[in-house]
Each structure stands twice: as structure tokens, then as C-alpha cells.
KEMI-218656 format. One line per field, with one value per residue: residue in one letter; x, y negated, z of N, C-alpha, C in turn. Coordinates in steps of 0.001 Angstrom, whole numbers, plus 500000, padded with zeros to 6 digits. Layout:
<nodes>
type <- (A ...);
n.x <- (X ...);
n.y <- (Y ...);
n.z <- (Z ...);
ca.x <- (X ...);
ca.y <- (Y ...);
ca.z <- (Z ...);
c.x <- (X ...);
c.y <- (Y ...);
c.z <- (Z ...);
</nodes>
This chain:
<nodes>
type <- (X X X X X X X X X X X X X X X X X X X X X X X X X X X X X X X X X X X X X X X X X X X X X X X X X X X X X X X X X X X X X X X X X X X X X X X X X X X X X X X X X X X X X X X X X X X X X X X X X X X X X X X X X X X X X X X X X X X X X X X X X X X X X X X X X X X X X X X X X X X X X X X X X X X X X X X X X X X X X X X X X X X X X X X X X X X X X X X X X X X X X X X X X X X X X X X X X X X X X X X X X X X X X X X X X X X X X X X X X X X X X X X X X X X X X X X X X X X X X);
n.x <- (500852 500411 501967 500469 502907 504577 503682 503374 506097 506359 505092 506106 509487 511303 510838 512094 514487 515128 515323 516800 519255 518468 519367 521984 523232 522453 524327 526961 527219 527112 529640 531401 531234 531813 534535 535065 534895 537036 539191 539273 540029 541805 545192 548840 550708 553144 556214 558161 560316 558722 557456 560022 562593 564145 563340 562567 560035 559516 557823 555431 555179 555619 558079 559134 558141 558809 561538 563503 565567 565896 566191 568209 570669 569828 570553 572231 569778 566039 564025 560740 558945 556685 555893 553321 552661 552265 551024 549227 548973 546540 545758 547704 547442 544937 545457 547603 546718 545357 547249 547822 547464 549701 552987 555040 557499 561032 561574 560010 560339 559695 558739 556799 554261 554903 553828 551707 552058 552807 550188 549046 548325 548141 551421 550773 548277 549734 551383 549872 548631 550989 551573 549267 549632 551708 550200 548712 551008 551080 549630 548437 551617 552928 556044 557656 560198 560075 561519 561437 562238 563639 561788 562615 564693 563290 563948 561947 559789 560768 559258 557773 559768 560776 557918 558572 561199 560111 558281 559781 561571 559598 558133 560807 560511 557577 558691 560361 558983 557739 557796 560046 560570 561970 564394 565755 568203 568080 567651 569919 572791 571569 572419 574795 577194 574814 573450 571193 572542 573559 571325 569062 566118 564998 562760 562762 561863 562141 564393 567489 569522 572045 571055 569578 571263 572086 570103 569987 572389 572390 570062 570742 572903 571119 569743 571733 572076 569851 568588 568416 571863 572869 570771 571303 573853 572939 571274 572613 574887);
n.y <- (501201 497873 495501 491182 490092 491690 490920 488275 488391 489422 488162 485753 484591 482822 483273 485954 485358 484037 485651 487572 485796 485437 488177 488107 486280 487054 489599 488530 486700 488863 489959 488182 487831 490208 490238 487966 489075 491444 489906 488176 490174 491748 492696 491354 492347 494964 496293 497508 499771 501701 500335 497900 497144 495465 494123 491683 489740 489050 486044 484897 483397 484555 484407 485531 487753 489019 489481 492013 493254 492944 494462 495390 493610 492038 493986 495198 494386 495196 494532 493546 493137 490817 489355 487738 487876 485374 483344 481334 478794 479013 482125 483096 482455 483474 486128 486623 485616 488348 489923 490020 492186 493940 495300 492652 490818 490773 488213 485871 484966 482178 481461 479459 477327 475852 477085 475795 472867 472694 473811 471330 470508 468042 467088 466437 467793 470489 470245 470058 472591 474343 473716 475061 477081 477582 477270 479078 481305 480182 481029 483944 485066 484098 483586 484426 483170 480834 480838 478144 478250 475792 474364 475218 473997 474390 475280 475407 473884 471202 469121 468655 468121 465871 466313 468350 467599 466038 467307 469201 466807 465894 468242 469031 467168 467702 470431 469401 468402 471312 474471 477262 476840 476344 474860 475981 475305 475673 474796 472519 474776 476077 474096 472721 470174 468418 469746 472410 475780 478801 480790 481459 483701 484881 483418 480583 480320 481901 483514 485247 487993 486695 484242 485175 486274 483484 482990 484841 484295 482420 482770 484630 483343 481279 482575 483572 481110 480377 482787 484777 485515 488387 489652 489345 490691 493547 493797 493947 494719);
n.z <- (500000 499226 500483 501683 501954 500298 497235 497190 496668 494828 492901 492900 491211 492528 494867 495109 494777 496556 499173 498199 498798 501544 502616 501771 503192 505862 505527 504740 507467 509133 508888 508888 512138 513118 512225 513590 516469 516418 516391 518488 519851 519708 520202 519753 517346 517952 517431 518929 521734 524470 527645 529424 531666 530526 528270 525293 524244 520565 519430 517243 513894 510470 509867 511962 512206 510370 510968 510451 511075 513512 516165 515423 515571 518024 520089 522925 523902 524762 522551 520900 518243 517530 515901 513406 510252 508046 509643 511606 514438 515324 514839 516448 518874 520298 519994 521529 524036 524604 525168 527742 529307 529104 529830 531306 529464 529892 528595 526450 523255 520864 517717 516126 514205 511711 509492 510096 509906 506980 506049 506526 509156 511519 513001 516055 516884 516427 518102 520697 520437 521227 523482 524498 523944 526380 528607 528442 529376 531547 533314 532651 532928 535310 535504 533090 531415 529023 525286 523365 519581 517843 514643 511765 508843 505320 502396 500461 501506 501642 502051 504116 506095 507830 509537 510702 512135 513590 515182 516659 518012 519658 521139 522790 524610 525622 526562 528860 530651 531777 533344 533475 530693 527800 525409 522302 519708 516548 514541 513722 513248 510864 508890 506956 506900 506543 504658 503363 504222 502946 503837 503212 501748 498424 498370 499685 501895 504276 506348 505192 505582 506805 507876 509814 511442 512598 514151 515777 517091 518536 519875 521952 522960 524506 526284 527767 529048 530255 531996 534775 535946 536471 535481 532595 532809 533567 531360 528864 529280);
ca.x <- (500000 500998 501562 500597 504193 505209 502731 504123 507548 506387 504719 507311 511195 511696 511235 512850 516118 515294 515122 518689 519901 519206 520221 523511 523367 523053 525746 528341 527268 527572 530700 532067 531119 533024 535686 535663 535245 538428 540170 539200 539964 543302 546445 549689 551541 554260 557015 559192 559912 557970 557939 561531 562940 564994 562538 561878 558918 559671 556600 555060 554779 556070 560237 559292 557706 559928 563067 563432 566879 565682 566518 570060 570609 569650 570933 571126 568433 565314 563479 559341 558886 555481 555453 552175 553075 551618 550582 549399 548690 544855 545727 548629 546961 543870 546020 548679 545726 544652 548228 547828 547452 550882 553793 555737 559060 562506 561794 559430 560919 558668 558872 555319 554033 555657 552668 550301 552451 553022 548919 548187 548086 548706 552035 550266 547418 550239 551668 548776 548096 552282 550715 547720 550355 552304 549424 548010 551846 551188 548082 549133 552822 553905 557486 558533 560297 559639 562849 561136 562745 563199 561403 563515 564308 563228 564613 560830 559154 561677 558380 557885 560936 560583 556824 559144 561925 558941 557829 561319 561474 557960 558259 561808 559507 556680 559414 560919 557745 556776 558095 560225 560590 563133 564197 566950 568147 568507 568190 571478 573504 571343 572722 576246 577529 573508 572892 571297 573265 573211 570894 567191 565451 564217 561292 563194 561484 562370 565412 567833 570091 572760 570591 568605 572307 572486 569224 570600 573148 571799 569008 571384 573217 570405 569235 572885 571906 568863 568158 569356 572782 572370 569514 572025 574714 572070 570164 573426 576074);
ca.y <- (500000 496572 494052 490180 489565 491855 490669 486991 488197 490454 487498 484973 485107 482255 484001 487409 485167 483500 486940 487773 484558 485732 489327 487850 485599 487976 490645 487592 486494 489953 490531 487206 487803 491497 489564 487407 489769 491819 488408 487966 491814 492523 491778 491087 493960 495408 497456 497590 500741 501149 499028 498369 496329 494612 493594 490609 489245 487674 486118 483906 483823 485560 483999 486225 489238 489482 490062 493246 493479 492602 495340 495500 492025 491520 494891 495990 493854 495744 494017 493422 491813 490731 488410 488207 487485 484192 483310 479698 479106 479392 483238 483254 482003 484529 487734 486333 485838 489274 490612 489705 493897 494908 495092 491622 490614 489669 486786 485350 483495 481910 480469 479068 476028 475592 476905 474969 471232 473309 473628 469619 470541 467327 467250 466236 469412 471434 470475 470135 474323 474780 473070 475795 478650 477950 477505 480826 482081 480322 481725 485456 485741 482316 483753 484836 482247 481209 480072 477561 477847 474555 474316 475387 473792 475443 474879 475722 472808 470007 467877 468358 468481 464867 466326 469320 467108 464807 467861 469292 466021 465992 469879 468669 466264 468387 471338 468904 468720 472555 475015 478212 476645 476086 474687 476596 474786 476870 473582 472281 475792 476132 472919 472687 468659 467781 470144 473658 476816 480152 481319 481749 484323 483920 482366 479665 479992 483221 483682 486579 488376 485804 483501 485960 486759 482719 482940 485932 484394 480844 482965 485434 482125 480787 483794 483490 480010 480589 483642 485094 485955 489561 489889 489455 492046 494353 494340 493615 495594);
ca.z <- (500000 499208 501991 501114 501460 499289 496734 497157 496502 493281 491442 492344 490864 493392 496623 495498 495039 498486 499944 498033 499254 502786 502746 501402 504184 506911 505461 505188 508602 510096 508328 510127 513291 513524 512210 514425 518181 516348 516454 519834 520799 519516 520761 519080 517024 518973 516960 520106 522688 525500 528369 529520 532492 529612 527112 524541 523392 519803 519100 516254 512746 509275 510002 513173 511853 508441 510955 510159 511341 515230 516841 515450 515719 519741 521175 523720 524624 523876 521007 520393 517391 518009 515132 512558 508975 507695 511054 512624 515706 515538 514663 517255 520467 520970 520174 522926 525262 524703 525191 529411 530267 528375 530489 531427 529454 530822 528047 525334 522053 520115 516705 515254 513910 510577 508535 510356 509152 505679 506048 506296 509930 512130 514220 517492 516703 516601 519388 521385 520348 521721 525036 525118 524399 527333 529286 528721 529464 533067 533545 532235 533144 535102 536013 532286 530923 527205 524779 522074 518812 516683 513446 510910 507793 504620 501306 499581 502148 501456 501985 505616 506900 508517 510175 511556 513167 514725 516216 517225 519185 520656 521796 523641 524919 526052 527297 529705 531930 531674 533905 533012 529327 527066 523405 521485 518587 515184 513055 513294 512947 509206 507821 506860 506701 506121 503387 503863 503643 501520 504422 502848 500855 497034 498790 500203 503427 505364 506735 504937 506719 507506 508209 510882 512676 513042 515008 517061 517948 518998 521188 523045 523592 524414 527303 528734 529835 531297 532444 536152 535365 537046 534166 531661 533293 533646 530332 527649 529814);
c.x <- (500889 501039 501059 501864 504646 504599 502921 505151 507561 505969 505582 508838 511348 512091 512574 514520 516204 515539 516275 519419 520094 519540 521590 524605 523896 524248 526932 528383 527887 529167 532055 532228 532033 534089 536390 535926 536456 539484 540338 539756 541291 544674 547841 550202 552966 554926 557978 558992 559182 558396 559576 561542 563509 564333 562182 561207 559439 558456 556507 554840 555664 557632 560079 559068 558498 561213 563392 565261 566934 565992 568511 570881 571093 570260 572075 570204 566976 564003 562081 559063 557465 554698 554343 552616 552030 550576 550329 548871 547274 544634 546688 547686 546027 544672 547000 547979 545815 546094 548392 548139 548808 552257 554401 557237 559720 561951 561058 560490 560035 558993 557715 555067 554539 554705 551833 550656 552358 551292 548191 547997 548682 550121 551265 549321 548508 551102 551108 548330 549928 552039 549899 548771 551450 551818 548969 549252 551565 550257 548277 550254 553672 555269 558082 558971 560104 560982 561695 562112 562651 562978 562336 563737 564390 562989 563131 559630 560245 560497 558071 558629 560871 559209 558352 560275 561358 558612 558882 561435 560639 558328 559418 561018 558982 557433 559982 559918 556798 557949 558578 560384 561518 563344 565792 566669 568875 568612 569586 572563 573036 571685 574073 576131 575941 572651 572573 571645 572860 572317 569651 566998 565361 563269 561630 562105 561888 563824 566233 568622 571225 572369 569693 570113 572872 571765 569923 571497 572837 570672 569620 572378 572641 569466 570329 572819 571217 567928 569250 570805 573151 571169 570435 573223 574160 571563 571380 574667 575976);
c.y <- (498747 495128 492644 489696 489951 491390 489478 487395 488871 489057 486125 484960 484398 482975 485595 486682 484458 484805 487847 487075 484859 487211 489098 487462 486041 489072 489693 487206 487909 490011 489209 487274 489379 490918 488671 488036 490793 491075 488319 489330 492382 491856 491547 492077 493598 496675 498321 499287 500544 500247 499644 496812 495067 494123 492297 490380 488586 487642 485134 484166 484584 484955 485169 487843 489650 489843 490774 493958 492942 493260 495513 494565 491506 492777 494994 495728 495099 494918 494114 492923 491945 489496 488582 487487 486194 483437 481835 479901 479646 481490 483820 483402 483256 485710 487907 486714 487633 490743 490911 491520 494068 494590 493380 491830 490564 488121 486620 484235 483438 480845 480405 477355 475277 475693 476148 473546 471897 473471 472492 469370 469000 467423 467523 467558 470491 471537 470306 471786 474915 474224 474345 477138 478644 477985 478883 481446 481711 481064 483345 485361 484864 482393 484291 483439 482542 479783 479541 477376 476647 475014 474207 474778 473874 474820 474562 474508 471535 468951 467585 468320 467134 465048 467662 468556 466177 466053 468784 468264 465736 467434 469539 468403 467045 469717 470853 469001 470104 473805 476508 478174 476061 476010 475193 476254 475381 476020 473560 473596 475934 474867 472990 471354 468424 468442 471857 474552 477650 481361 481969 482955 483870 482767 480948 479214 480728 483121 485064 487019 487402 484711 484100 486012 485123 482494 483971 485081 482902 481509 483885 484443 481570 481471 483626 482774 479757 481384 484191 485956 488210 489936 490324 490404 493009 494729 494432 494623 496786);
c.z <- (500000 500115 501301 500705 500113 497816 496075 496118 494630 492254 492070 492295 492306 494713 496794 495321 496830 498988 500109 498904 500916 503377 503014 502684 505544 506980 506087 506688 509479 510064 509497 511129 513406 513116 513388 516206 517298 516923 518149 520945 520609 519821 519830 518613 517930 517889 518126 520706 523560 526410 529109 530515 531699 528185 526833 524195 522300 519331 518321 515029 511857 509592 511004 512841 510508 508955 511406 511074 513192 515935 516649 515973 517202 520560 521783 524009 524050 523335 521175 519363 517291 516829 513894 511404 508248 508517 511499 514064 516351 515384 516268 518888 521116 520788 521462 524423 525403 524842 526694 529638 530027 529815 530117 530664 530042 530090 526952 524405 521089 519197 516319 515176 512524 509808 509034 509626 507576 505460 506112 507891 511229 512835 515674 517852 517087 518006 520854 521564 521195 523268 525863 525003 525746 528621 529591 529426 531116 533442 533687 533212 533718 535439 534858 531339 529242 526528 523280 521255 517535 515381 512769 509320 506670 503076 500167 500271 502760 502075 503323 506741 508091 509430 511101 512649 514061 515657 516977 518559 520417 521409 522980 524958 526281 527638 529041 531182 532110 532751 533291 531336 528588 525512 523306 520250 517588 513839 512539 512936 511084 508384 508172 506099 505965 505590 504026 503234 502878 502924 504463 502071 499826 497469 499193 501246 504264 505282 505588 506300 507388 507964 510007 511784 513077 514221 516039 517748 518765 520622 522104 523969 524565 526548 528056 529326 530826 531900 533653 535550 535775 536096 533588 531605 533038 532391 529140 528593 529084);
</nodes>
């Protein structure tokens, strides 16, 4: 038997595309919304061993997750690379949150914020979201310190290089009044007399490999300074 509705919908085109229109509607909606409680539900990838008295968090975006050579690189330390490949902070922040259960580091290093200025993304936004990630770290974990690495600068984003050293300075800035936090600078080591070295990928953004063992060695530097020196016996001995 034929309802009125259906009846409506048979003798006009109009409604049976309204009717498409919100099928469509609700799939895409559904489809969003599981997208989005994943987002909210998953925590950061972890390549690393299990938990270890001597463990790194490296966390942030694709410079972070592309270095493939992390484990060789930092050891003995033992290694997480926790980094998400084309990553801003709006992707970064809720998986961090949702990292709270996992065992505690010796030490977080965190590079992010590069695609977000390379995205149109304000300075101040971005460092307003480098504010909310070290918040969550007090909140979560307030005794692991976190080594901020400076925005790096990348042969394929010549154009923002002046938004990256504004926020280089600002982050200093910010670090100074934050507790357990620290800037390690990887700028200056990639420029030779102004100009940058033979340190990039084709892409002229990612690090290769000699460019990845300048970072190593800037952040084990970097851990010697400010981490309990009895840490550093202990976990690199």
C-alpha cells in the first residue's frame, strides 16, 4: 500500500532529490562524526619498545615521523617516534591528550608547527596551540620535561621563513615562563655562513640523513643539559 508520502515523493522529481539530498546528508554527517570520536579516541603512534625507564617521546609532525633513522641515531636512549606525517597541531593535540594512560618518558621533544604557518596558519594561533600542548603535558605528566625544537628552515618554504623565526622567538619567549621546558636550537647548525646546507630531501622540506644526525646531535646535547645528570649515566652508559 501506498503511503501519502510516498505518493508526494512519486509525482514530484523535486522531493525525490530532496530526499537524496538528505540521505547524502546524513551518510556524510555520520561518516564525520566517527571520524571525528576516532580523532578524539586514539592516541599517538608509537614505533618504540615497550615501556623503559629510559625512554623518549619524539613527538610532532612528518620532520618527526619521516626519521626513520631514530633509533640509530639516539641510542642508547630508547626511542618513540610518536610523530604523525603531515601533522598540525589541531591533529597533534587530541592524540597527545589521549596518550595520558601510556607509560611516562625520561623526556618529550617536540617539533610541530611548521605546517600550520606553511597552512596560512597565524604565528600567534600557533603559538597559542604550543601553550595548550604544554598544558596538557602539566596536567598529564607535570614532572617530564619537554625539549622544544626550533622551526627549521626549509629550502621548499623559502616564503615563511621570517613567520618561523617570529615564532622561534615568541616560543623562547613563552618557554621562559613554563616549567620543566626547554628550546633546542637546530636552526642555526642547518645554515652554513647564512645559506642552507646539503641537508634536505628532494622535497626540500624533510630532513635526509645528515641532516637528521644534526638534530641528534643538537638534542642529546640538548638532554645533557637538562636532564638529572644520574639520568644521563644511567640511560646512555
Amino acid at each position: 500500500m501506498t503511503t501519502p508520502l510516498l505518493q508526494r515523493l512519486d509525482a514530484s522529481p523535486f522531493a525525490k532529490w530532496g530526499l537524496a539530498a538528505l540521505i547524502f546528508c546524513l551518510i556524510v554527517g555520520s561518516w564525520l562524526a566517527v571520524g571525528r570520536y576516532r580523532a578524539a579516541h586514539v592516541a599517538l603512534p608509537d614505533d618504540g619498545p615497550g615501556p623503559s625507564a629510559c625512554s623518549l617521546w619524539f613527538v610532532g609532525s612528518s620532520s618527526m615521523h619521516r626519521w626513520t633513522s631514530l633509533s640509530r641515531d639516539m641510542a642508547p636512549w630508547k626511542t618513540h617516534n610518536r610523530g604523525i606525517d603531515d601533522a598540525t597541531f589541531a591533529e597533534i593535540l587530541p592524540r597527545f591528550a589521549n596518550a595520558a594512560q601510556d607509560s611516562k618518558p625520561v623526556a618529550i621533544i617536540l617539533y610541530a608547527g611548521e605546517n600550520d604557518i606553511a597552512n596560512g596558519i597565524e604565528v600567534r594561533t600557533v603559538l597559542r596551540n604550543l601553550g595548550r600542548f604544554l598544558d596538557l603535558r602539566n596536567r598529564m605528566m607535570g614532572d617530564v620535561p619537554v625539549v622544544i625544537l626550533s622551526m627549521k628552515p626549509s629550502p621548499a618554504r623559502r616564503s615563511i621563513f621570517k613567520s618561523q623565526m617570529l615564532f622561534n622567538a615568541a616560543a623562547q619567549g613563552l618557554i621562559e615562563r613554563m616549567p620543566l621546558t626547554y628550546y633546542a636550537d637546530i636552526t642555526t647548525p642547518l645554515l652554513k655562513d647564512g645559506k642552507l646546507g646539503d641537508n634536505y630531501r628532494a622535497d626540500g622540506v624533510h630532513m635526509n640523513p645528515a641532516g637528521y644526525g644534526i638534530w641528534a646531535g643538537v638534542v642529546r646535547q640538548r638532554l645533557n643539559d637538562v636532564l638529572p645528570a644520574e639520568t644521563v649515566r644511567r640511560c646512555v652508559a
